[in-house]
N, C-alpha and C positions, 0 to 999 in steps of 0.2 A: 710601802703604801699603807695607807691608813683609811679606818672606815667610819664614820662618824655615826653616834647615835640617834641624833637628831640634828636639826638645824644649826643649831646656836654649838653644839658643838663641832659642826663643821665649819662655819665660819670662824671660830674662834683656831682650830687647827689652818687653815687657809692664813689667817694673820699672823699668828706665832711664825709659819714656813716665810710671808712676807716680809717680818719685824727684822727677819737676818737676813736680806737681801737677794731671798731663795724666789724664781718663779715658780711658782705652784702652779700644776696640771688638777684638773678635777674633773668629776663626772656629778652634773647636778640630782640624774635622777638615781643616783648608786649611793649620794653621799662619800663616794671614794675620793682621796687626794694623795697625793705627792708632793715633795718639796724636789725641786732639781736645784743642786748646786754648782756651780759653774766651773768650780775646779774639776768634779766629778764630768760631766759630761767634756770637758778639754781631754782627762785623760782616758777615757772610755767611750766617748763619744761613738768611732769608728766600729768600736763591737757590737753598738747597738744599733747599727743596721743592717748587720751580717744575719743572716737568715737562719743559718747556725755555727756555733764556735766549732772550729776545727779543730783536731785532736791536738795541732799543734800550738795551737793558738790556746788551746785548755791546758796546756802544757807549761807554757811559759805564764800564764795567770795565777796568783795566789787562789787560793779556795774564797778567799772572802771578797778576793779582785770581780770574783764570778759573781757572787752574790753581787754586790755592787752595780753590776753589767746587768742581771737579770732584775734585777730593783730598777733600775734604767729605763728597760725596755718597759715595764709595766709601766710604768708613771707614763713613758713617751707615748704609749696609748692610749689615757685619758682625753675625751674631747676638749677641752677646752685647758687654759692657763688664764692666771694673772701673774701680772708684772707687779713687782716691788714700788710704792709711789714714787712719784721723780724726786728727785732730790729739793727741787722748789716748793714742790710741797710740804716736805717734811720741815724744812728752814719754817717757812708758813703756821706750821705748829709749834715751833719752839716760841713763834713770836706771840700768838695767841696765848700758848702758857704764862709765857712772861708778865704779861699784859693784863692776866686775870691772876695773877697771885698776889703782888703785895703793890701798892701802888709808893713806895717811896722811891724817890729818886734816884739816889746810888742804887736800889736794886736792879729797877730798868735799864742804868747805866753798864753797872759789871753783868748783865743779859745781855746787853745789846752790842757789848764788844766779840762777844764769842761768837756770835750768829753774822758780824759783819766780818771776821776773820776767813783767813783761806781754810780753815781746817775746823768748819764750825761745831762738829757734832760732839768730839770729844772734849774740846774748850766748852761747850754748853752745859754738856753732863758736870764737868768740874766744878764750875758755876752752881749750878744748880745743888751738886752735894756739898759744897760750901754753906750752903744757907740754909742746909738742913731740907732741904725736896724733892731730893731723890723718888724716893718712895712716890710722893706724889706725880713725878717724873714721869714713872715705868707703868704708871693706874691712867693716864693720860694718855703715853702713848698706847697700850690694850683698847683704849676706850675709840681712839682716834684709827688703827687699824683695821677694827673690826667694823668702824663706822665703813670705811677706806673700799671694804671685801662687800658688805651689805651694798654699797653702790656699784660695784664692779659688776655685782649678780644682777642689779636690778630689783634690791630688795627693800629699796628703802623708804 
């Protein structure tokens, strides 16, 4: 769990946990967050509502399985979470990007197949480092996250 300095660094740790697909747990008036990720709570889930691990059950856990489990439980008592944006929205931003970077033709064109593909996200990115915008890429999506978090709080 993580504690943030101030503001802008809590929001910006809330979207980095968001950017990977992670619900993040927080506490507004602590500044504290968590990322839960979803393989972690499938495999641990079940420890972290056990009120305490059993000898046995500490037994058959790695040392850092525990950790893990107690990382768990602290994050799952955080008042509140955000959810990762829906996937419509994220499509939403790649098209905005597109749209505001170079207005020729074939660019829009080799943009607009990746975002109408079944597998838009990593067809996008390719597109996107093909034409050299990367970079501008991953500064849009930061910008567009933390927009994303500031509204979820109600901060904006």
């Amino acid at each position: 769990m993580d504690k943030a300095k101030d503001i802008e660094e809590f929001i910006k740790g809330i979207a980095d946990g968001i950017s990977i697909g992670c619900c993040v747990r927080y506490d507004f008036a602590s500044l504290e967050y968590g990322e839960l990720h979803q393989h972690q709570l499938e495999d641990y889930g079940e420890y972290v509502d056990m009120k305490n691990l059993s000898n046995d059950i500490e037994d058959e856990l790695r040392d850092w399985e525990i950790g893990v489990v107690m990382y768990l439980r602290e994050v799952c008592e955080l008042s509140h979470e955000i959810e990762p944006p829906r996937t419509g929205e994220q499509i939403d931003w790649m098209v905005d990007f597109a749209n505001n970077r170079i207005s020729d033709t074939k660019f829009i064109k080799d943009m607009q197949r990746p975002i109408d593909s079944r597998h838009p996200f990593g067809a996008f990115k390719q597109v996107v480092a093909y034409y050299g915008l990367l970079n501008d890429w991953y500064q849009y999506l930061d910008v567009r996250y933390m927009d994303y978090v500031r509204h979820e709080l109600g901060l904006e």
